[in-house]
Kinemage of the C-alpha trace (Angstrom):
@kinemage 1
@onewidth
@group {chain A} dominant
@subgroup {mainchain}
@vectorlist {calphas} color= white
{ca unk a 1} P 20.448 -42.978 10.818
{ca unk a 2} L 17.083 -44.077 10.661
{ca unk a 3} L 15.878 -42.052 7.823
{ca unk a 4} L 18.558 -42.400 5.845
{ca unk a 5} L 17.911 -45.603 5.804
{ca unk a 6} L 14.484 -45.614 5.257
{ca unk a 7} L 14.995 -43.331 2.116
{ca unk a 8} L 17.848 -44.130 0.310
{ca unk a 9} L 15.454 -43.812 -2.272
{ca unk a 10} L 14.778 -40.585 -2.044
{ca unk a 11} L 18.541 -39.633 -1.507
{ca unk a 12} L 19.334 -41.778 -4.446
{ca unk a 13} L 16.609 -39.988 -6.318
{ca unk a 14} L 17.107 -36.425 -5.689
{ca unk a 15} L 21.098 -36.964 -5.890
{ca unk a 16} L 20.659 -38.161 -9.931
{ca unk a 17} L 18.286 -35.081 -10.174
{ca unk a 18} L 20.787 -33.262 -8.676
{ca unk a 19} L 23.934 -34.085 -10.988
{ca unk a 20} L 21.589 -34.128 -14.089
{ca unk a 21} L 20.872 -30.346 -13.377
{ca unk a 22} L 24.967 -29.839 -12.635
{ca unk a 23} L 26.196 -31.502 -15.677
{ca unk a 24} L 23.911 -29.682 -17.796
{ca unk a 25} L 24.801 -26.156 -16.815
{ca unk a 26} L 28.555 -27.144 -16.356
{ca unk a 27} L 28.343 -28.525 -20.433
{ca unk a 28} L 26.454 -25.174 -21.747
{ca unk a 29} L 28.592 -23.059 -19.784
{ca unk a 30} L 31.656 -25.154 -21.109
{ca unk a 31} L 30.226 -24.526 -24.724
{ca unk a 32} L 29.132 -20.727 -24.497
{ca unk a 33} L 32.430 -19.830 -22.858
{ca unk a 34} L 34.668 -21.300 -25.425
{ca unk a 35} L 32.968 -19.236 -28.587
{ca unk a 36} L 33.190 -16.194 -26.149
{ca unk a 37} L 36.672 -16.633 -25.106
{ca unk a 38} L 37.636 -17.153 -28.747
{ca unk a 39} L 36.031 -13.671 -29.763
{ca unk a 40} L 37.559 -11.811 -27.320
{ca unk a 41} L 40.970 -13.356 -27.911
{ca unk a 42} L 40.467 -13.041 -31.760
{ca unk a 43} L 38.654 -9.628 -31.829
{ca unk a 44} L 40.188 -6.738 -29.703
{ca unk a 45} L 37.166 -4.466 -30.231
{ca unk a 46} L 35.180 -7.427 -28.932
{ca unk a 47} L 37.286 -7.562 -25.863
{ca unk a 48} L 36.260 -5.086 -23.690
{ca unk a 49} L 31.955 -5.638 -24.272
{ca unk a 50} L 32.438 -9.548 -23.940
{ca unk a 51} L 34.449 -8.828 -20.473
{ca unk a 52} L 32.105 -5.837 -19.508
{ca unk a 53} L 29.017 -8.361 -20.147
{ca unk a 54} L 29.821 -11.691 -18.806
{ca unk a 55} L 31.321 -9.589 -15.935
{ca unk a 56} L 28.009 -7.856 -15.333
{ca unk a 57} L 26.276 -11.065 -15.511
{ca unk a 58} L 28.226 -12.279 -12.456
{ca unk a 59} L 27.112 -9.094 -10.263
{ca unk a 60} L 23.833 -9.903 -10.532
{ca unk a 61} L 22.331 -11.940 -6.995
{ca unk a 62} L 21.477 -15.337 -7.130
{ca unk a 63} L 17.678 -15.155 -5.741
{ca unk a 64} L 17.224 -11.710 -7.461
{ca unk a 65} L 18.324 -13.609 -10.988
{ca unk a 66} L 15.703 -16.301 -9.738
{ca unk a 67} L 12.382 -13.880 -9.824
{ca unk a 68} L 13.619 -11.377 -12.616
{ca unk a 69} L 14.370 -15.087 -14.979
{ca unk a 70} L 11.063 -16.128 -15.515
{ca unk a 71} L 9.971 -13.143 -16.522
{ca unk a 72} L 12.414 -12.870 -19.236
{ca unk a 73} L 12.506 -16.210 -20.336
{ca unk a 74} L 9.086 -16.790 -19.853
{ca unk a 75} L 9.482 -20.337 -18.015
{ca unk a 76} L 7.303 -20.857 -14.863
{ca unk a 77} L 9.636 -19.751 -11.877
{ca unk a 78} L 9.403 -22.904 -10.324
{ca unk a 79} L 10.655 -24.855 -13.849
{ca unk a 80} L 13.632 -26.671 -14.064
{ca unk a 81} L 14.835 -25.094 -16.621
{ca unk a 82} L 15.169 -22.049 -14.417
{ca unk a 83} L 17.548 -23.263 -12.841
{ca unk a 84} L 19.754 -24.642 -14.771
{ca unk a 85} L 19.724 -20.996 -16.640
{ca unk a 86} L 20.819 -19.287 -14.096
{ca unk a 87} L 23.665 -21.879 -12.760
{ca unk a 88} L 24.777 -21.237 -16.850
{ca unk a 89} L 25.012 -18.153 -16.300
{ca unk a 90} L 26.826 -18.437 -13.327
């Protein structure tokens, strides 16, 4: 108990990094979905690719999404930004 105590700033610190990084791939995932779910509602050609892909995208590992990511966004691996791509995506 020790350490916690001696850094409940840290904790504090790394726990507001945490939820900012959580809240921001929960919102864009809220706001792709919708659009996506709409068009495969609305469109029944539509259906099949927009399951087929967003399916897909959920088959893919987690570390293996990691490495391939920076590549193809072109973000340093260790970015923040990343991350919160790839919990979007997930």
């Amino acid at each position: 108990m020790d350490w916690v105590s001696d850094n409940l700033d840290l904790i504090g610190s790394l726990t507001l990094d945490h939820l900012r990084q959580s809240v921001i791939a929960i919102v864009a995932g809220f706001l792709l979905s919708l659009p996506l779910g709409w068009v495969a509602w609305r469109y029944r050609l539509l259906r099949g690719w927009v399951i087929t892909v967003t399916g897909l995208l959920y088959t893919i590992p987690s570390l293996a999404l990691l490495m391939i990511l920076p590549v193809v966004a072109g973000y340093p691996a260790t970015s923040e930004t990343n991350l919160v791509i790839a919990l979007t995506i997930y």
